[in-house]
C-alpha positions, 0 to 999 in steps of 0.5 A: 638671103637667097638661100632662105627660100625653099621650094613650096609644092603647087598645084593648079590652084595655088600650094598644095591643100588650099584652094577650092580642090585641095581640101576634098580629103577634108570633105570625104572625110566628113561625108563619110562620117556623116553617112555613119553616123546616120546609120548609127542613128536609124539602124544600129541604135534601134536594133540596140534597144530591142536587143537590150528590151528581149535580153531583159525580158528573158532575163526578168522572165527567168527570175519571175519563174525561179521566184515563183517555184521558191514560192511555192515550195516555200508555201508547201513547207510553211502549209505542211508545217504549220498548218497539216501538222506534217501531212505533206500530201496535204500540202502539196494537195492544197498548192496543186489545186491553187495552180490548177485553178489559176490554169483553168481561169488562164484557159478560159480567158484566152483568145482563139487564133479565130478569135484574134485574126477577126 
């Protein structure tokens, strides 16, 4: 039966791993994942979020402009078939004006940088 006892390490405070020093790996661990976590949360998941509104914002602006280009030339050929009995000039006339005045309304609602700072 002597033979059945084996050797145990121990430290100041008894084997190793227990005690009231033993588990500071446990502890550092923890902490360490603590201060990730909290950078995660306050940093990185903001970050995130802005990063995913501009990407979507570019990308919806990208298919706003595609849309608004097939539009138009959509309307120039539908305005140069049905409407100018193939006079494109027409057409193209009539568009061009809509936009320019769309522009010109655009221009006089906008704010100046004297304006807006004051």
């Amino acid at each position: 039966m002597a033979d059945d006892v084996r050797p145990t390490a121990m430290g100041a405070s008894g084997p190793a791993g227990t005690g009231p020093g033993g588990d500071w790996p446990a502890r550092v661990a923890d902490m360490v994942e603590d201060v990730v976590t909290g950078v995660h949360d306050k940093v990185v998941r903001p970050l995130m979020l802005v990063a995913r509104a501009v990407v979507f914002g570019i990308v919806a602006g990208a298919m706003a402009l595609i849309l608004a280009v097939l539009i138009a030339i959509a309307v120039v050929r539908v305005l140069d078939v049905y409407a100018f009995g193939h006079r494109v000039w027409a057409s193209e006339a009539l568009v061009g004006g809509v936009f320019t005045l769309l522009g010109l309304v655009a221009w006089t609602l906008r704010r100046s940088r004297r304006n807006a700072e004051s």
